[in-house]
LOVO-554526 format. One line per field, with one value per residue (C-alpha): x, y, z. Coordinates in steps of 0.5 Angstrom, whole numbers. Layout:
// LOVO-554526
X (X; ...)
Y (Y; ...)
Z (Z; ...)
This chain:
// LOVO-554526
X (70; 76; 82; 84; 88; 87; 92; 99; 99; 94; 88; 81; 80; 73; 73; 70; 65; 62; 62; 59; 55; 53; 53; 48; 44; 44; 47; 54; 55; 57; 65; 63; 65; 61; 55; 55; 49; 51; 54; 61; 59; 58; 51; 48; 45; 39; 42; 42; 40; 44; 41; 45; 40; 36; 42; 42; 46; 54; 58; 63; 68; 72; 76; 79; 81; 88; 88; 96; 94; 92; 94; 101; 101; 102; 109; 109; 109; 104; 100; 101; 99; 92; 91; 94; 91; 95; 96; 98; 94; 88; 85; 82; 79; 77; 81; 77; 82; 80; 79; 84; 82; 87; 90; 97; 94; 92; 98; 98; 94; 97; 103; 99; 92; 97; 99; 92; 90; 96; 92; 86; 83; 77; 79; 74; 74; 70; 71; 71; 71; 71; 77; 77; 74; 68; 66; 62; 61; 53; 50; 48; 44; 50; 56; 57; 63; 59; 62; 57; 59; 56; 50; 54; 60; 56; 59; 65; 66; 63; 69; 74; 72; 73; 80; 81; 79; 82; 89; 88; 87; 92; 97; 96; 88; 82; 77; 70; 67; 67; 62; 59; 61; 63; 58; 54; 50; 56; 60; 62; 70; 67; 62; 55; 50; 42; 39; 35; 42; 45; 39; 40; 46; 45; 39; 43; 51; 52; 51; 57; 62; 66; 65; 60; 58; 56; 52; 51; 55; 50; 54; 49; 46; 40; 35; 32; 40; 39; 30; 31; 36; 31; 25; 27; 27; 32; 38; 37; 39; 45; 47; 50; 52; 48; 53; 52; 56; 54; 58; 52; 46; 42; 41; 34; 36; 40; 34; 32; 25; 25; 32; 30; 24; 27; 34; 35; 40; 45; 49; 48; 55; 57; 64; 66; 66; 69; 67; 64; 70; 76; 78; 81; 86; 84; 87; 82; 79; 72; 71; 73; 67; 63; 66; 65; 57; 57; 59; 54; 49; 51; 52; 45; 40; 42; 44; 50; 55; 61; 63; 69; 73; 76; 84; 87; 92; 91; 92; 84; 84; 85; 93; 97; 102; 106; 104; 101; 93; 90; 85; 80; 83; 83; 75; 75; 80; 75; 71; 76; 80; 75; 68; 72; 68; 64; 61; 54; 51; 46; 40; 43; 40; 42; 42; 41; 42; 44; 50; 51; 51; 52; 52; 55; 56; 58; 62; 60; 61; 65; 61; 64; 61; 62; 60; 61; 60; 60; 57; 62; 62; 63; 57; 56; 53; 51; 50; 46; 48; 42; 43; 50; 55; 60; 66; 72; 72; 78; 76; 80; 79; 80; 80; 84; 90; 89; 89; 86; 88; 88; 84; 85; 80; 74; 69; 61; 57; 51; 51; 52; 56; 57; 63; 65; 64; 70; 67; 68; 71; 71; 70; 70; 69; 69; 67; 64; 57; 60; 64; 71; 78; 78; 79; 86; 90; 88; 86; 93; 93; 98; 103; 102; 108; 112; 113; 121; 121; 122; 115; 114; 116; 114; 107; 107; 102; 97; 90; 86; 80; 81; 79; 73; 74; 67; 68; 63; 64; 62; 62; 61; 63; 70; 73; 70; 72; 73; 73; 74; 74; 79; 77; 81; 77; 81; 84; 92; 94; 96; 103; 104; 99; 98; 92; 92; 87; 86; 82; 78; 80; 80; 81; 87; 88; 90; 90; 89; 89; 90; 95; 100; 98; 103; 102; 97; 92; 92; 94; 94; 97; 95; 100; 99; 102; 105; 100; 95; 100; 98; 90; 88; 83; 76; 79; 78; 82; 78; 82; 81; 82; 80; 81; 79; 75; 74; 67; 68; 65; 66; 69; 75; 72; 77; 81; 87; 91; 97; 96; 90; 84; 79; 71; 68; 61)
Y (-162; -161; -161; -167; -169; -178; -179; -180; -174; -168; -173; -170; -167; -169; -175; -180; -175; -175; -182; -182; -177; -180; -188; -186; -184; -190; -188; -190; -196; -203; -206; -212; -217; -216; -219; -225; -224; -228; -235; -238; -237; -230; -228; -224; -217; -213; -210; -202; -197; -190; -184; -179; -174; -174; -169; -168; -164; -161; -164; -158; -164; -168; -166; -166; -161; -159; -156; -154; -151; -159; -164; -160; -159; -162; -164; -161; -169; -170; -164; -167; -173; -170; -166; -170; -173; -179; -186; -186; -179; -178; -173; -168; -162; -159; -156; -154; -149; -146; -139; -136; -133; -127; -124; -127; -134; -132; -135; -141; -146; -141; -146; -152; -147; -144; -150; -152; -146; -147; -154; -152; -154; -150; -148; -145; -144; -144; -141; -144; -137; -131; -126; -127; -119; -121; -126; -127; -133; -135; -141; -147; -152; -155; -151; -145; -142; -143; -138; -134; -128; -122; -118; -112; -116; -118; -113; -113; -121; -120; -115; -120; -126; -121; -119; -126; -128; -121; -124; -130; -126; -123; -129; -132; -136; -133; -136; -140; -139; -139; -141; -136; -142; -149; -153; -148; -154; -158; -153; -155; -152; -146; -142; -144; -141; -141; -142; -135; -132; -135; -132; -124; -125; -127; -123; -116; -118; -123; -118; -115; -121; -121; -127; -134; -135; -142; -144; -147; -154; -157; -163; -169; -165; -162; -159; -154; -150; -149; -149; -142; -140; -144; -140; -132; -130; -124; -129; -134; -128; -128; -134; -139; -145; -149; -154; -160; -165; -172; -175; -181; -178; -184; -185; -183; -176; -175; -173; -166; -164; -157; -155; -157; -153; -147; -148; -145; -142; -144; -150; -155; -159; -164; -160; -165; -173; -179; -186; -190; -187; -185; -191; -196; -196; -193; -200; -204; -207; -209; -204; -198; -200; -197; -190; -192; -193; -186; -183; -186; -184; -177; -176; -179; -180; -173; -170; -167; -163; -163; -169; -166; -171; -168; -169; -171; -174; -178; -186; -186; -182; -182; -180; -185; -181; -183; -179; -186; -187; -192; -196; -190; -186; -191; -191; -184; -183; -188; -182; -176; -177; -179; -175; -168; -161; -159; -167; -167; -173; -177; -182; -189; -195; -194; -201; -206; -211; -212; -209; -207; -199; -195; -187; -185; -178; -174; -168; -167; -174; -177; -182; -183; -190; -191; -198; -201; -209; -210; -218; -223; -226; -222; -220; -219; -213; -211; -202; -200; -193; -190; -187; -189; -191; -197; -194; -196; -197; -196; -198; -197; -202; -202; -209; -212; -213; -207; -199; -195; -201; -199; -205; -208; -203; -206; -205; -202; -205; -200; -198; -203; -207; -212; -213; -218; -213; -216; -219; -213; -209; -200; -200; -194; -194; -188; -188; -184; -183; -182; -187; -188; -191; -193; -187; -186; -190; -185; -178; -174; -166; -164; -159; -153; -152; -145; -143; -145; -152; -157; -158; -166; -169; -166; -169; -172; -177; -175; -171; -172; -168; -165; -166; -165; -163; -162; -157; -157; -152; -152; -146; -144; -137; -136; -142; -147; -155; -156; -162; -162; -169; -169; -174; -176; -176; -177; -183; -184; -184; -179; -179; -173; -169; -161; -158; -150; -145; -138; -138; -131; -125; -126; -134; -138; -145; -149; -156; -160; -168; -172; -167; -162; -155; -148; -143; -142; -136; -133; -138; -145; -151; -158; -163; -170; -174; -180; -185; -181; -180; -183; -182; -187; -186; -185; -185; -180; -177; -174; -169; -163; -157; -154; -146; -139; -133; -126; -125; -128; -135; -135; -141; -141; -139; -145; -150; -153; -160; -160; -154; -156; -152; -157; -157; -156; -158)
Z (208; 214; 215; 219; 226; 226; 219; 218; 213; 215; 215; 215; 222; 225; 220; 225; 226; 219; 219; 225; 223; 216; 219; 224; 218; 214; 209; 208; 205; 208; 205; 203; 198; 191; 191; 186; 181; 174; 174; 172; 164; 160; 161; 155; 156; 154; 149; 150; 146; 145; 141; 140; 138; 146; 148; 156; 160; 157; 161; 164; 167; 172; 178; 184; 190; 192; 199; 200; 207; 209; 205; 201; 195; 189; 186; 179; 176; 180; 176; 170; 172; 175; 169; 163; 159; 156; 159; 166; 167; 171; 165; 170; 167; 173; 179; 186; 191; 198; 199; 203; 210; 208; 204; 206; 205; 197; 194; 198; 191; 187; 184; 182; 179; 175; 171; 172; 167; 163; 161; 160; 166; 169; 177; 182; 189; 196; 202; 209; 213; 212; 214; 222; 223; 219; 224; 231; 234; 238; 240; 236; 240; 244; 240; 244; 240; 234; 227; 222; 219; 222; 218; 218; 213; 208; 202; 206; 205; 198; 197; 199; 195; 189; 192; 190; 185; 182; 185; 182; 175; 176; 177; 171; 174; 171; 176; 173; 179; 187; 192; 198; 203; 202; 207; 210; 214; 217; 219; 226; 225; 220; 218; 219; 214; 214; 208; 210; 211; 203; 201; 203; 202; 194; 193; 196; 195; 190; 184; 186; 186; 180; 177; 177; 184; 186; 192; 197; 196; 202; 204; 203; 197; 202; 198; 204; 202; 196; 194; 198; 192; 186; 189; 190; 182; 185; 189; 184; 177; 182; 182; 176; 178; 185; 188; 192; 195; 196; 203; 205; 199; 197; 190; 191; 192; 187; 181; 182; 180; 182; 179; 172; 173; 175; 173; 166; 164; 170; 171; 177; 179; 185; 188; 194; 195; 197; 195; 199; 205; 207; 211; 206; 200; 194; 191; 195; 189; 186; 192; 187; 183; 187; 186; 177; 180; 183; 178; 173; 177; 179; 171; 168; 175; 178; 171; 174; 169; 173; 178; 183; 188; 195; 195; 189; 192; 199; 200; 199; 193; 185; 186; 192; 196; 191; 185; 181; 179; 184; 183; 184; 180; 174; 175; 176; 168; 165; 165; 165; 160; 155; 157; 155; 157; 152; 151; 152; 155; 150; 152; 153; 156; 163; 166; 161; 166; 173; 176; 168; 168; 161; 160; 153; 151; 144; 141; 134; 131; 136; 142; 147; 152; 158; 160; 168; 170; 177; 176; 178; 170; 164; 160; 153; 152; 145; 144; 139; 136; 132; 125; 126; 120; 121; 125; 128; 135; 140; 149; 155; 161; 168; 172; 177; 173; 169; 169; 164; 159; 151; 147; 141; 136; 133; 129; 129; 123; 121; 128; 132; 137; 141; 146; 152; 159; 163; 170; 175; 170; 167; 160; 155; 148; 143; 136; 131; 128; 121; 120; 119; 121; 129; 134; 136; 142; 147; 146; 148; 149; 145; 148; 143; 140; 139; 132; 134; 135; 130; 125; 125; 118; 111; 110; 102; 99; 94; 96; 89; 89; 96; 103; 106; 113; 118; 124; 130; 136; 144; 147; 154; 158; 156; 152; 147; 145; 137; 134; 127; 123; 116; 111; 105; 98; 94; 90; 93; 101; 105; 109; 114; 115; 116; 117; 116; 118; 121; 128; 129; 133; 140; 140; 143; 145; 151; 149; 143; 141; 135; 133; 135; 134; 133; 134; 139; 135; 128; 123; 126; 123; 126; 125; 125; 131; 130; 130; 125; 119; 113; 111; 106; 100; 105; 111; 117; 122; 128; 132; 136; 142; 147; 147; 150; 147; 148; 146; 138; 137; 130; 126; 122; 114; 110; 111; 106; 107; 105; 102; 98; 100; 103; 103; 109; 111)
């Protein structure tokens, strides 16, 4: 994506030619008023099946750019609205940033993935051009003052994307990854690339770069980009992660044979979008809709493990200019917030009815549904969740009224529940395979607490014969997801709750929910929030982290509540 010259704010420069572009293609879609397919009474759905046994793709997260060159910076509110995870919070895990032509301009995003890192948030990095001296110009069709990066060059520019990334290390920002160039195939007002020059330069040059390498980001997710890199064994083993932007990509390219059959090992993400354009406001609605619909394909039909906007904040964008979610955004939450990194997707019925889209997701035993109703009526909609106990149910809805809205809890009976979807509604449902109490309200990162603040109030209530606790990890590179699940078995009720546990060497959190967590490494305690203190006999409370290792993916070896050791199974 470029900069822009036709906003009132540093729009997107050569925006009516991408739209010219894609139109002429055939592939943006057409403002309309939604399609009416039900009538004015609820219509029932099939029912849709979830098996939480069919494990697809780990989800790595949700997210969006900050270009502070283009677009400025984001407000330190406006980062913890981007990055949060509680009510009114995007819950965006992941950060995309430029890479900058100089070394001048390194520090430019500095400030926002700073406090990105400190959340816990996946930050990666593309290139528009290499540094000026690097670059020749030639001639491209018509475009006589095309940029491509001199062949003389390629370690140089291996060397400069490593100068980065080491600057960004140096900061305070370890780099997940970065990109050989962002849009090597558009590059009007940048650097072009063929795919036979991607490939040298991952075949002899990526091996040196030091950290994931991502490529080639094709602006409509052309497959001529990145077969080349699935087919050469060499440029491949150089390469973690194949990016993809999908500006006009129709849903029947989205699946990617040749990537399931060659990708093993590497991860496959969708680093640019905006959806369905960037003309109209974000709050336009039930045209945001759209933007839930390609997300759930670009989850289940495209198997895409991260699925990342352009600017965050813009009038067409998940954040207004004034820092609020907007209508977008909401969509985009009912996501982020709840489908955390680490959750893997799961086998759901992906369209149990028409205009009616169901992906689901899991993380130990917690089942995260992600349900859209496009249909002008609402549906009732019945989810069947296999090998599943009765559960409490906590949901989320955005409609016309509303915005990531909390909804009353409900109840899954023997794995079974049947729900009404709104007419043009977002709902986000999340459970438990085990059973137990109803998830809580929101899952809210926790700051962890210093050892100098206040603790909550002393836990009291009796723990009878123990509690039992389950602890399931997800880990990737250098940081892992824990969900631990503390159930009370024993004969008397539970005020105030702490559970204390060692974490293994090398092994510090970032961010946690459902409890508050101090100090950050060594010996842990999680104290309970105020919503979750009091555990009745039987009853379970599900919380968790997410932390970063050096190498050592151990478990904590015990566990105590309350002082008393706990059964861990």
């Amino acid at each position: 994506m470029t900069q822009g010259r036709n906003e009132p704010v540093s729009g997107e420069r050569r925006m009516l030619s991408r739209r010219s572009v894609l139109a002429t293609m055939g592939a943006l879609p057409v403002l309309t008023a939604a399609t009416s397919v039900l009538g004015a009474t609820e219509a029932a759905a099939a029912t849709a099946t979830i098996n939480p046994s069919a494990q697809r793709q780990t989800i790595k997260g949700f997210g969006g750019m900050t270009h502070a060159a283009w677009a400025g910076d984001l407000t330190a509110a406006q980062r913890e609205t981007a990055f949060g995870t509680g009510e009114g919070r995007l819950g965006f895990s992941i950060l995309r940033i430029p890479v900058g032509e100089s070394q001048a301009d390194f520090g430019r995003d500095l400030a926002t993935a700073k406090r990105a890192a400190e959340l816990g948030v996946t930050v990666f990095a593309s290139p528009w051009n290499p540094p000026a001296s690097m670059i020749e110009t030639f001639t491209r069709g018509s475009q006589t003052n095309a940029k491509r990066l001199r062949y003389d060059q390629y370690a140089a520019y291996a060397q400069h994307l490593n100068s980065f990334s080491t600057y960004m290390k140096n900061n305070g920002v370890n780099l997940y990854a970065i990109s050989v160039q962002n849009e090597p195939d558009y590059a009007h007002d940048w650097t072009w690339w063929t795919p036979t020059e991607m490939v040298k330069f991952l075949r002899e040059n990526a091996g040196s770069i030091n950290t994931r390498v991502m490529a080639p980001e094709s602006f409509q997710y052309l497959k001529n980009m990145s077969d080349p890199i699935l087919n050469d064994s060499t440029a491949l083993a150089n390469t973690d992660i194949i990016g993809a932007h999908l500006y006009g990509t129709s849903y029947s390219n989205f699946p990617y044979p040749l990537f399931k059959q060659k990708g093993a090992g590497k991860e496959l993400w969708m680093t640019e979008v905006y959806y369905p354009n960037s003309t109209d406001s974000a709050d336009t609605w039930p045209q945001a809709l759209d933007v839930g619909e390609h997300m759930h394909r670009a989850m289940v039909e495209a198997e895409f493990q991260a699925y990342v906007w352009w600017y965050i904040r813009r009038s067409y964008g998940p954040m207004r200019e004034d820092g609020q979610l907007s209508k977008r955004g909401a969509i985009m939450a009912q996501f982020a917030r709840f489908v955390r990194p680490g959750y893997v997707r799961i086998d759901a019925t992906a369209n149990p009815a028409t205009n009616v889209y169901v992906s689901a997701y899991r993380n130990g035993d917690t089942v995260v549904i992600v349900a859209i109703n496009k249909n002008t009526s609402a549906v009732s909609q019945q989810f069947t969740v296999a090998n599943a106990a009765s559960a409490g149910v906590s949901s989320w809805v955005t409609d016309g009224s509303r915005n990531v809205a909390p909804q009353a809890a409900t109840t899954m009976s023997n794995g079974s529940l049947t729900v009404t979807l709104p007419a043009r509604s977002m709902t986000t449902f999340v459970t438990s395979l085990s059973g137990g109490q109803s998830p809580s309200p929101s899952p809210i990162v926790s700051p962890v607490v210093s050892p100098t603040q206040s603790p909550s109030a002393s836990p009291s209530g009796g723990t009878g014969t123990g509690p039992r606790v389950s602890y399931t990890m997800n880990t990737w590179g250098n940081g892992f997801t824990a969900a631990i699940s503390i159930t009370n078995t024993g004969n008397s009720t539970i005020n105030g709750w702490t559970l204390a546990f060692t974490l293994p060497s090398g092994q510090a959190i970032t961010s946690g929910w459902n409890a508050t967590y101090s100090p950050s490494s060594g010996q842990v305690s999680a104290r309970n929030v105020d919503y979750n203190g009091t555990l009745a006999p039987g009853a379970t409370v599900d919380i968790g982290f997410q932390a970063t290792h050096t190498g050592n993916t151990a478990k904590p070896t015990a566990f105590t509540l309350n002082g008393v050791p706990c059964t861990v199974v």
